[in-house]
N, C-alpha and C positions, 0 to 999 in steps of 0.2 A: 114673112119671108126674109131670108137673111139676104144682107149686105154684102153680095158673093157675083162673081162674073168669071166661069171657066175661061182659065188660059191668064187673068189677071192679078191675079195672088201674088205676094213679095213673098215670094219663097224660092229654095233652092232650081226646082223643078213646077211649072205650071200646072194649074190641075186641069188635067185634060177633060172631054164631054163626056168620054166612055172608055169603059175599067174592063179588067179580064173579071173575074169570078164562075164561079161553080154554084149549078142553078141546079138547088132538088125539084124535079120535075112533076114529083107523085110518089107516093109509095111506090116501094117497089123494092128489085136489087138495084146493082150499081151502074145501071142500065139510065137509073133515073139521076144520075147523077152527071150533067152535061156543064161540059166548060165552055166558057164562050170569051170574046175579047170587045164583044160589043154592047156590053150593058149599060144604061147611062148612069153616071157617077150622080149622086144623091146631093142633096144639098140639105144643108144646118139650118134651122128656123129658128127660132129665138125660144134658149137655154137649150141649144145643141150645139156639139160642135161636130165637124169632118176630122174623120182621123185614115189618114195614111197609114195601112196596115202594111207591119212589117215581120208581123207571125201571128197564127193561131193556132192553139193546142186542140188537137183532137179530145173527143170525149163523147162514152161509151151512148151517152142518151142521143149522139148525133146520129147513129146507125139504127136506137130504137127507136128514133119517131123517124128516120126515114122506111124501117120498115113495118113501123106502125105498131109495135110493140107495147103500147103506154094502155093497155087494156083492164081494164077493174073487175076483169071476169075470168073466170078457167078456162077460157075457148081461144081460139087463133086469130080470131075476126081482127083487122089490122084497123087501130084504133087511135087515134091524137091525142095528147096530150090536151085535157079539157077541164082543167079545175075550178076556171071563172064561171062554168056554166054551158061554156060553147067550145070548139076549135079555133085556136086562134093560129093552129099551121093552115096558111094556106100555102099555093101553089103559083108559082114559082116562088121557091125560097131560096136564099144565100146564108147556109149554115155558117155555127161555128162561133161559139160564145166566148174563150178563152182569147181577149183580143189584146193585142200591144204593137203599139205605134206612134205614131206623132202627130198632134193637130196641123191639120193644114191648112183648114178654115171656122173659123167662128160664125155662129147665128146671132141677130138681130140683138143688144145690149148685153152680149158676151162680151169679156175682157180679152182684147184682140194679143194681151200678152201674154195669153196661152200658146201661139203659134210658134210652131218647132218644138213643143214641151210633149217629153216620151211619156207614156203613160199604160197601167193599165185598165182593163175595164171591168166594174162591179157587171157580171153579165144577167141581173135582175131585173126583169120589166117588172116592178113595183106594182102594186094596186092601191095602195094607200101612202101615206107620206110617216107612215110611223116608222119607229125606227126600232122597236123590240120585239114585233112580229109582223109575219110574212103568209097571211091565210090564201092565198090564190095565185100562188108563186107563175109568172112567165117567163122568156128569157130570148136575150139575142139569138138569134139563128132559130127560132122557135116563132114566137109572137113579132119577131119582127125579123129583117134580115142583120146577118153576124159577119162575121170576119174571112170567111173563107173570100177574100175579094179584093182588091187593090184598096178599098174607100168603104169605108161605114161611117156613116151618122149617130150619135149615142149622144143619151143627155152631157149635157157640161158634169154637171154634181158625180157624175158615177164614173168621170175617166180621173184615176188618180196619178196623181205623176209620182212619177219611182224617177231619182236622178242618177242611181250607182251605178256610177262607170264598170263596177267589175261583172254586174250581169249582164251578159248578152242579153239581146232582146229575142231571142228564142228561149233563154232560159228562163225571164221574166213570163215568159207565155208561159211556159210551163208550172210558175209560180200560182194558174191562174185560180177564180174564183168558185168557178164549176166545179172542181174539187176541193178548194182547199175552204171555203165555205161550207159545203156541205159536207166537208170533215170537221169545222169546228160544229158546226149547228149538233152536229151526231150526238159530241161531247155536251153541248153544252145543253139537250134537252134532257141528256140521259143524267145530268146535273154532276159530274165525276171531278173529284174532288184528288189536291194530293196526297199522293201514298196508296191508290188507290189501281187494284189492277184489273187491266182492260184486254180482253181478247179482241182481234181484230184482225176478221176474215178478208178473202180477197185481198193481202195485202201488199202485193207489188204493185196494185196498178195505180192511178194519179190520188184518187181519194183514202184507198190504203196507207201510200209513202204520207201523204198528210196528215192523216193521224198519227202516223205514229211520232214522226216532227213533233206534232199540237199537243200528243202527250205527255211528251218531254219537258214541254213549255209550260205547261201549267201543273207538271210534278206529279203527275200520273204515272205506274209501270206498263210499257203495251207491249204484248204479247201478238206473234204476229201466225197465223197459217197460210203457208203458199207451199212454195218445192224445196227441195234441198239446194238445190242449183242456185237459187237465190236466197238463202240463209245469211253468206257473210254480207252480200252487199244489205239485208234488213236488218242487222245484227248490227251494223255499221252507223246505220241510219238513225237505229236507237232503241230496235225494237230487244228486249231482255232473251227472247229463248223464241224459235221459229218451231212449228210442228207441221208436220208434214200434211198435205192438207188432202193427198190419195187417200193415208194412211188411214183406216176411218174405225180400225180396232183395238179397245183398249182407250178409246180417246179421253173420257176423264180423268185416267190414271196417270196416263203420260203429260197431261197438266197439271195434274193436283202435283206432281213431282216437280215440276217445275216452278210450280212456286210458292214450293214450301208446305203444300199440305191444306192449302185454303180455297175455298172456290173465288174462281175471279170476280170480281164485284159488279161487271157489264162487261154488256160482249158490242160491238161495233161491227154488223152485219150486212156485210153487200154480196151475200151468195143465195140466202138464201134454200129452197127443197129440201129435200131429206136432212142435210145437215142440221137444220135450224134446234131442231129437238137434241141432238149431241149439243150445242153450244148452250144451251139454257140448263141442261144437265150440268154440265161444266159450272154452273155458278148453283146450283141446287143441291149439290149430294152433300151438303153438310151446313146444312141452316144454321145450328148452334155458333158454328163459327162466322160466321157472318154478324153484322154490324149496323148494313142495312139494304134493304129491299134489289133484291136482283133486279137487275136493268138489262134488257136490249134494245139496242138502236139500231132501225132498219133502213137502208136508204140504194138496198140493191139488193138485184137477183137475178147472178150471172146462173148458176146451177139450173134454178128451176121459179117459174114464179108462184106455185102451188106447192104448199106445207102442210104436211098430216102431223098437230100437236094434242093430244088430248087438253081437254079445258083442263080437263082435272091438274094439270101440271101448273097451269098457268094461275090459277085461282088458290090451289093451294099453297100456293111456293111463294104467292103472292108477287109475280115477276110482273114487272113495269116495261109495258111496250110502247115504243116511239116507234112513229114515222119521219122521216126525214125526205125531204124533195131541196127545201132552197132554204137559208136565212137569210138573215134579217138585213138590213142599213147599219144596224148599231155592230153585227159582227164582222161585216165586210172594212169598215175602219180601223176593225181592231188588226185585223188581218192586213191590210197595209201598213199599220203601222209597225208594226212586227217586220213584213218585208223589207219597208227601209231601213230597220235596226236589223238588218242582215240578219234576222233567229231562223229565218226559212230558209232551206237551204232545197236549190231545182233538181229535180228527178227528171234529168233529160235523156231520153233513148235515142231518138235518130227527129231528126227533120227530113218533109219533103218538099216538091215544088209542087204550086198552087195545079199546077195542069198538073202531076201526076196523080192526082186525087186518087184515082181507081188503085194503082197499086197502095197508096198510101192507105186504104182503108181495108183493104189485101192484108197487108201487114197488121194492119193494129186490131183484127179479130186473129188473127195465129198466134194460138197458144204456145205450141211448138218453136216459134220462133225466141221464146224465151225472156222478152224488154221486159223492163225493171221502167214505171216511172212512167212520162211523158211520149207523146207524139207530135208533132209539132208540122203545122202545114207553112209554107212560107211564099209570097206571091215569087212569080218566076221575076219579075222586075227585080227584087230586093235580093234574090236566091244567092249572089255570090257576097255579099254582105255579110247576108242575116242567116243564110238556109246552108249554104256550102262546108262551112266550118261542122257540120254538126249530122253531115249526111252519112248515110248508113256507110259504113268501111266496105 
C-alpha cells in the first residue's frame, strides 16, 4: 500500500477523497455513460504512481467496447474485448487510454521526485515484461480504469515525462499512444522500409495523421484516402497525393498515376469492407514491378468488419497480411523519444469538458462534422487551463 493520506500531499492543490469522472455502466448507447462527482480517488501501491489528469484523447475503440463491438464473428452479439482468454471490461469502468497529466502521488519505494512531473501514458496493460512483442495486448480504460477522470493510477515505468513547454497538455494527449503506436506497430510489422510507398486508409483521423507523420520519419512515401475537404490539411502533414475515398471508380488507375506507374508496396488499413479488395489490387496489378511482397496492415474497420477477398488473390499475389491491435515496450520509447525531439507534430481538433462527455462522443462519431486529427476530453476542474484554449469555435 502506498505512503499516501488524502488531503496531505505537498502539492499545489490537496488530493481530495473523491474525483468527478465518467462511469461506463454497460454496454449500451450513451445512456451508459454517467458522470458522477463522487468517485473515490485511487491510490498508488508500490511501482505506481497517481497522476492528476489534465486531458485525455478520445479514441474510436472507446465507443466499440462501450458498444461492444470487438466481436471475432459476422454477427452483432455485442462482445469485449477478450484476447487473454476472458473479458477483462468489467463494469463500472472509467474509460480513456490517451492520458497526460502530472503525478500527484507516488506508491510505496517510488521516487517521490517524480511529483509535479507532466507526463504521458504508454496506455498498454502488458502481459509479459518483454519488450519486442505484445501477444494479449490490454489497456487503460479497458482492463483497468483510464483517464476520462480527475485521478488515475498507472504503472511508474509506462508514465513518460515530456517537458516541452511548447505543447499544450491537450496537444500532448493528442500526441497520445492509442494511436500513434498502433500506427507505428502498423509500419513496423508490415516491415516498410525507405522509399517505399504506402497507402493509408482512414486517414484523417488520430491513427491515420500518425502514419503518415511515422512515414515521413522513417522515409517512406504515404499516400493518404479521405475527402477532398481535407486534402491540403493531409498534403500539409506530409501525406504525397490524397484520393478521394467516395470515389471508388477507376481506383487503381488514379493511383498507379500518382505514383508514377508502380503499385504501392503496402497499404495501412483501418476501413476495411468492400474496399479492402480495391487496396490489395492497388499493390497487385503489376507484380513485375515490384520488388517485394505486397503487404497489408490491418488495425481497423470503420467501413465494415466483414470482407469478400477471393483466396485466390491473396495466395497468388502472394500478399502479407498483418493484424495490428497494440505494440510493443520497445516501440512506445521510440515513440517518446521522437515526441520530445519534437518530430511528432499534434493533430488537435477541439477539446471538451469531462461532464460534456455525451456531446463529446456526439461529435467525434459525426462524419459530417469534418475534424481532421484528435478529440480531446478535459476534466471540468482543469477546463480553463487545459480544455478552453482549444474548445470548438
Amino acid at each position: 500500500m502506498a505512503t499516501w493520506i488524502p488531503g496531505q500531499l505537498a502539492m499545489p492543490n490537496p488530493i481530495p477523497q473523491t474525483m468527478s469522472a465518467v462511469l461506463l455502466t454497460g454496454h449500451g448507447g450513451l445512456d451508459r455513460l454517467v458522470y458522477r462527482d463522487d468517485v473515490p480517488v485511487p491510490r498508488p501501491e508500490a511501482g505506481q504512481v497517481l497522476v492528476q489528469v489534465t486531458a485525455t484523447a478520445k479514441n474510436n475503440t472507446d465507443r466499440k467496447a462501450r458498444e461492444g463491438h470487438y466481436s471475432t464473428r459476422d454477427d452483432d452479439e455485442a462482445v469485449s474485448f477478450a484476447i487473454g482468454g476472458k473479458p477483462t471490461l468489467t463494469f463500472p469502468r472509467i474509460q480513456g487510454a490517451d492520458v497526460v497529466g502530472t503525478v500527484a502521488a507516488v506508491g510505496d519505494g517510488m521516487n517521490p521526485a517524480r511529483l509535479g512531473e507532466r507526463g504521458l501514458l504508454d496506455f498498454n496493460i502488458y502481459g509479459t515484461g518483454r519488450r519486442d512483442i505484445n501477444l494479449v495486448p490490454d489497456y487503460f480504460g479497458h482492463g483497468a480504469d483510464g483517464g476520462f477522470a480527475e485521478y488515475v493510477v498507472v504503472p511508474d515505468d509506462q508514465f513518460h515525462a515530456v517537458t516541452d513547454p511548447t505543447l499544450a497538455d491537450a496537444e500532448l494527449a493528442a500526441l497520445g499512444m492509442c494511436s500513434y503506436q498502433t500506427a507505428y506497430h502498423m509500419l513496423t510489422a508490415a516491415d516498410i522500409h525507405p522509399g517505399e510507398h504506402v497507402l493509408i486508409t482512414g486517414a484523417s483521423g488520430g491513427v491515420g495523421t500518425a502514419l503518415i507523420q511515422l512515414c515521413r520519419i522513417i522515409g517512406a512515401i504515404p499516400y493518404a484516402s479521405s475527402t477532398p475537404a481535407k486534402a491540403p490539411a493531409l498534403c500539409e502533414l506530409g501525406a504525397q497525393a490524397v484520393f478521394d475515398r467516395r470515389d471508388t471508380r477507376d481506383f487503381v488507375a488514379r493511383t498507379a498515376a500518382a505514383t508514377g506507374g508502380v503499385p504501392f508496396d503496402a497499404v495501412m488499413d483501418l476501413v476495411g469492407g468492400a474496399s479492402t479488395r480495391r487496396f490489395i489490387e492497388a499493390m497487385t496489378f503489376d507484380m513485375v514491378a515490384r520488388t517485394t511482397y505486397p503487404r497489408l496492415s490491418i488495425a481497423g474497420a470503420s467501413e465494415s468488419n466483414v470482407s469478400e477477398i477471393p483466396w485466390t488473390l491473396i495466395y497468388l499475389y502472394q500478399v502479407r497480411i498483418v493484424g495490428v491491435s497494440h505494440g510493443t515496450r520497445a516501440e512506445a520509447e521510440q515513440l517518446v523519444h521522437w515526441i520530445r525531439a519534437g518530430r511528432l507534430r499534434p493533430v488537435l481538433q477541439a477539446a471538451f469538458p469531462l461532464s460534456a462527455i455525451h456531446d463529446c462522443e456526439r461529435y467525434f462519431v459525426d462524419r459530417a462534422a469534418g475534424h481532421l486529427g484528435k478529440v480531446v476530453v478535459v476534466p471540468d476542474a482543469q477546463w480553463a487551463t487545459h480544455g478552453a484554449p482549444f474548445a470548438l469555435a
